[in-house]
C-alpha positions as CSV (number, residue, x, y, z in Angstrom):
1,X,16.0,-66.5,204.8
2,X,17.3,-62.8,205.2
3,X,20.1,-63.4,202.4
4,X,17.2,-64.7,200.2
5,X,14.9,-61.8,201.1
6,X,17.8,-59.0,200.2
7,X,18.7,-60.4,196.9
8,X,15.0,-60.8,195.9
9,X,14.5,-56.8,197.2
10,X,17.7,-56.0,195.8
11,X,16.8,-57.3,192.3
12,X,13.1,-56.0,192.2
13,X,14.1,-52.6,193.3
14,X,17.1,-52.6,190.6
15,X,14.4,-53.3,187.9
16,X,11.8,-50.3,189.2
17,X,15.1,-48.1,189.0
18,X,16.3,-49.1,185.1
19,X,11.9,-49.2,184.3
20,X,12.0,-45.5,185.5
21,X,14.9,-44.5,184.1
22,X,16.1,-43.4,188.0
23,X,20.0,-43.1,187.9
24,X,22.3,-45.2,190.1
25,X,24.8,-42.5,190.9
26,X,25.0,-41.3,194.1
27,X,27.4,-39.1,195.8
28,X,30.1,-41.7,198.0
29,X,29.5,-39.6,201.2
30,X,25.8,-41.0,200.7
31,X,27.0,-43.9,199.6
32,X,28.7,-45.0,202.4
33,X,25.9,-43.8,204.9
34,X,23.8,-46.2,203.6
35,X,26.0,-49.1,203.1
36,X,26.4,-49.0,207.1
37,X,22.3,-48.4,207.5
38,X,22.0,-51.5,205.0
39,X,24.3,-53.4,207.1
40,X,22.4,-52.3,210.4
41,X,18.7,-53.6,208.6
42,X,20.0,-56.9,207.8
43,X,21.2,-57.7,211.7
44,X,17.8,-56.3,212.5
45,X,16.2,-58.8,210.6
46,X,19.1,-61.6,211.5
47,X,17.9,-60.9,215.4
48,X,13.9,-60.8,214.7
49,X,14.0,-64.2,212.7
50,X,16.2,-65.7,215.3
51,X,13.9,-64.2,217.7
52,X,11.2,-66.0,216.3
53,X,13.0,-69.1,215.9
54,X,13.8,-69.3,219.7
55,X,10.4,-67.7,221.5
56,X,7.8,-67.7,218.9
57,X,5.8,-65.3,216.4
58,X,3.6,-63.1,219.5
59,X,6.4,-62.3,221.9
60,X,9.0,-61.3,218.9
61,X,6.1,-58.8,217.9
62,X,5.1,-57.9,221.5
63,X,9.2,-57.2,222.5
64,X,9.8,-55.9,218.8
65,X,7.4,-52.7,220.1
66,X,10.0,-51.3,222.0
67,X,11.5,-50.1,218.7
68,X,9.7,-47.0,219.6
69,X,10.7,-46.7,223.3
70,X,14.8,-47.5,221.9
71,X,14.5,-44.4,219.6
72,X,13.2,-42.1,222.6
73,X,16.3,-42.7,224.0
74,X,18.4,-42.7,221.2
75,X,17.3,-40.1,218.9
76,X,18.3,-37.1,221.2
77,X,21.7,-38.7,221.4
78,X,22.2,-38.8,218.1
79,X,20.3,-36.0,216.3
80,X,21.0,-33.4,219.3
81,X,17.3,-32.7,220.2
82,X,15.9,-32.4,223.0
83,X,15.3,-35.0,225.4
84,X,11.3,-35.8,226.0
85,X,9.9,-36.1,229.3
86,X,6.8,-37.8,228.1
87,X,8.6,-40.1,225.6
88,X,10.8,-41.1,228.1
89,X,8.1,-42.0,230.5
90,X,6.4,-43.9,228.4
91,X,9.3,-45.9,227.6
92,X,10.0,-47.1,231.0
93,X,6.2,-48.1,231.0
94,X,6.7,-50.4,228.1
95,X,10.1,-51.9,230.0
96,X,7.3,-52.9,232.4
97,X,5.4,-54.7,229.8
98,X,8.4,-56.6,228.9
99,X,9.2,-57.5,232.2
100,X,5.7,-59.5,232.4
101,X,6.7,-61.2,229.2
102,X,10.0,-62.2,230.5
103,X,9.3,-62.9,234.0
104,X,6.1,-65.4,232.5
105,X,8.2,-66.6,230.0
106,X,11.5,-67.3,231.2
107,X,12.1,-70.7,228.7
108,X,11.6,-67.7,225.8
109,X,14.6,-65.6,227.6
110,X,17.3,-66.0,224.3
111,X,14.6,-65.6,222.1
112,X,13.2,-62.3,223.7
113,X,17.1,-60.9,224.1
114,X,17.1,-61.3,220.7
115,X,13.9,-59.5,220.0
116,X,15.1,-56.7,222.1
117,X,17.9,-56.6,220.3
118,X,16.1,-56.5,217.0
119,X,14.3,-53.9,218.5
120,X,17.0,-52.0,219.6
121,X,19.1,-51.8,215.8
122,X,15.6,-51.3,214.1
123,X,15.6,-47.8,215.9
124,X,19.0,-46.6,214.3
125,X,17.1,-47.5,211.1
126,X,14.8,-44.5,210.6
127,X,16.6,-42.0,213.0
128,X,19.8,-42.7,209.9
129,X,17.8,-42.6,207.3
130,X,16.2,-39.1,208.3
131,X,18.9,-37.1,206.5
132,X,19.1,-39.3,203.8
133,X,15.9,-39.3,202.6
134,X,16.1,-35.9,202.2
135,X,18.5,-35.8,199.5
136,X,17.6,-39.0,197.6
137,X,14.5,-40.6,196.5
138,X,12.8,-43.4,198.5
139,X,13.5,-46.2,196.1
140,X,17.6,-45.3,195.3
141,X,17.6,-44.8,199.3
142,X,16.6,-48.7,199.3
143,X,18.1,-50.1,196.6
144,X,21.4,-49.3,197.8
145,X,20.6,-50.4,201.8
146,X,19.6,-53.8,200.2
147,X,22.2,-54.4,197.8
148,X,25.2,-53.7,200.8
149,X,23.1,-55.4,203.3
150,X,22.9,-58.4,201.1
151,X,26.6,-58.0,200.3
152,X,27.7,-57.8,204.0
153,X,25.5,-61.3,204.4
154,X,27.3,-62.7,201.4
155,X,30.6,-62.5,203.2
156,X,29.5,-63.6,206.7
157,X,27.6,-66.9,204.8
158,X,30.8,-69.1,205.2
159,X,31.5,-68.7,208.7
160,X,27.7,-69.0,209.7
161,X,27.5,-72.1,207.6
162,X,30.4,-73.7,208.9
163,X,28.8,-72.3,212.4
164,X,25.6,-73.7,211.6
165,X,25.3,-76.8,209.3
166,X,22.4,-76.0,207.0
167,X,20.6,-79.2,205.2
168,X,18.5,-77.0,202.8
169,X,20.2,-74.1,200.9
170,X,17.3,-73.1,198.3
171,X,14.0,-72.7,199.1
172,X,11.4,-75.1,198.4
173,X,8.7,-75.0,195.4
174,X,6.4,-73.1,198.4
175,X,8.9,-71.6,199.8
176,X,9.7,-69.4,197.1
177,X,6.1,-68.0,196.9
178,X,5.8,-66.7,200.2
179,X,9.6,-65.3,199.5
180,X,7.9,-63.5,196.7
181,X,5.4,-62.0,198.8
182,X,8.0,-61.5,201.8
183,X,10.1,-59.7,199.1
184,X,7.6,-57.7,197.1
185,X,4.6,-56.7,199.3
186,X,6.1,-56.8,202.5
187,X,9.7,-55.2,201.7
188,X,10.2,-53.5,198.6
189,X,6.6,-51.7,198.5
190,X,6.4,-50.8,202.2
191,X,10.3,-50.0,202.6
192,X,9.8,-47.1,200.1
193,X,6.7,-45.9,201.7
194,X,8.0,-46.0,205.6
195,X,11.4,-43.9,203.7
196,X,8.8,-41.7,201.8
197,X,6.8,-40.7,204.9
198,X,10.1,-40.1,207.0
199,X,10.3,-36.9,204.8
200,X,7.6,-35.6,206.5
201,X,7.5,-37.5,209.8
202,X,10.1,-37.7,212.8
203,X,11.9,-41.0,213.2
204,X,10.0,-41.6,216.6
205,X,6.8,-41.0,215.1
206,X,7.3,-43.4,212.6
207,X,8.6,-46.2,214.6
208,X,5.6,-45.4,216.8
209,X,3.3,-45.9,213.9
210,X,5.4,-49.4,212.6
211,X,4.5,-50.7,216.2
212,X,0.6,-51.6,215.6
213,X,2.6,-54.2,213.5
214,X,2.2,-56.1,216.6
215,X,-1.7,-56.1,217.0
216,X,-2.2,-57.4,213.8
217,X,0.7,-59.9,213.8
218,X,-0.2,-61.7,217.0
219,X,-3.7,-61.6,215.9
220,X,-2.5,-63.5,212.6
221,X,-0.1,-65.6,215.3
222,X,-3.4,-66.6,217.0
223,X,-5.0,-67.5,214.2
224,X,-2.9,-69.4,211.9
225,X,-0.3,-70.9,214.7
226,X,-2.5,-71.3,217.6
227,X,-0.1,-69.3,219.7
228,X,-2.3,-68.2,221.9
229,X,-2.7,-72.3,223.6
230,X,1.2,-71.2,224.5
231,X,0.9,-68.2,226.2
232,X,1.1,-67.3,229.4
233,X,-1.2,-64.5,231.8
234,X,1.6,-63.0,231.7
235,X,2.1,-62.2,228.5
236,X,-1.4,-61.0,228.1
237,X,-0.6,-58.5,230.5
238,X,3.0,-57.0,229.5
239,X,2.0,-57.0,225.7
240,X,-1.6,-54.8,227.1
241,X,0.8,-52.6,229.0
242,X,3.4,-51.6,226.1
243,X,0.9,-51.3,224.2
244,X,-1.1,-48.8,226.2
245,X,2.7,-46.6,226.4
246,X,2.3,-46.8,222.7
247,X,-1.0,-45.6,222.3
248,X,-1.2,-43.4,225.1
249,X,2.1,-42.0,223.9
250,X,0.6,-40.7,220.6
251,X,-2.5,-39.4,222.3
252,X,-0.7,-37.4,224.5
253,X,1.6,-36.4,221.8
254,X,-1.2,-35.1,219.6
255,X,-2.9,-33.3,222.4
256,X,0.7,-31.4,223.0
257,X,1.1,-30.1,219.5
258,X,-2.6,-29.3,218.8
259,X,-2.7,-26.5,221.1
């Protein structure tokens, strides 16, 4: 499914480039930046569909909101800022969350590590990509994160395959429509918005605002998959409580910088 999505993303975003007239040249140094940040997006998604596969579609979403909480920790590491006191309080308040999810969910425990760990590479995603954006345009930024990520998955194929016997190679008649819309709307349009507002917006800011992906997703889980006949009390809970570190996160965060 993620080798599928990256070539479709890979081709579309090719065509925008040669429609526009957008060169393909970019300096190696760049280059090779976001070969590794292409390679770090596709085990993100590797570890969120697995995820999926071995819990289901609410906790993936309501573990995948930690993204935010990973990058309070690690953006300071890696971009040399200061450490936040608030942003590192309400991280641990979203570990609490996830503890209720676990704890009331313990036959879901591979499939939430996995999460996590979706979670956890999806933070190095934006914090990478801050410098990068800023010398390239949106659209070459992802056109080359696509291309080596689907590359990368090209050359691991054989050994997963031989890992993993696979019955069905190419997607099915319906399959291939909602890999269109997996491709087009949700990839390729909102990849080169999320990289165009990172311009303007800090790497936590924006995983913050990529994390009411869960609300609506498990709302969509509820309604579509009946998910909600498979949850526990506790999951109610933990998902309320990383979501109130989320929210009450940028609340705070606003009130801060407005005075």
């Amino acid at each position: 499914m993620v080798w599928w999505r990256m070539l479709l993303v890979t081709i579309s975003l090719g065509l925008q480039m040669l429609l526009l007239g957008k060169s393909f040249y970019v300096p190696r140094k760049l280059f090779w930046t976001m070969a590794g940040i292409g390679v770090l997006l596709m085990i993100h998604w590797l570890f969120f569909y697995g995820a999926i596969k071995y819990s289901n579609v609410s906790i993936t979403l309501s573990c995948f909101s930690t993204t935010s909480l990973f990058t309070a920790l690690l953006e300071p590491l890696i971009t040399k800022k200061k450490f936040s006191v608030s942003e590192i309080a309400f991280s641990l308040l979203g570990i609490v969350g996830i503890g209720f999810i676990f704890f009331d969910g313990i036959e879901y425990a591979l499939g939430i590590f996995l999460a996590l760990m979706a979670a956890f590479v999806g933070s190095f995603f934006n914090i990478f990509n801050k410098n990068v954006v800023n010398e390239l345009s949106p659209d070459v930024v992802s056109f080359y994160e696509m291309l080596t990520g689907f590359v990368a998955l090209t050359f691991a194929m054989p050994l997963y395959l031989y890992i993993f016997k696979t019955e069905q190679l190419f997607p099915s008649v319906s399959d291939w429509g909602l890999l269109v819309v997996l491709a087009l709307l949700c990839t390729h349009i909102t990849l080169i918005l999320s990289l165009a507002a990172l311009k303007h917006l800090s790497a936590f800011t924006l995983n913050l605002a990529i994390n009411l992906e869960p609300v609506y997703g498990i709302a969509l889980a509820f309604i579509f998959f009946g998910e909600n006949k498979l949850l526990q009390p506790g999951f109610y809970i933990g998902t309320a409580i990383i979501l109130f570190s989320v929210i009450a996160h940028a609340l705070w965060q606003n009130r801060f910088t407005s005075k």
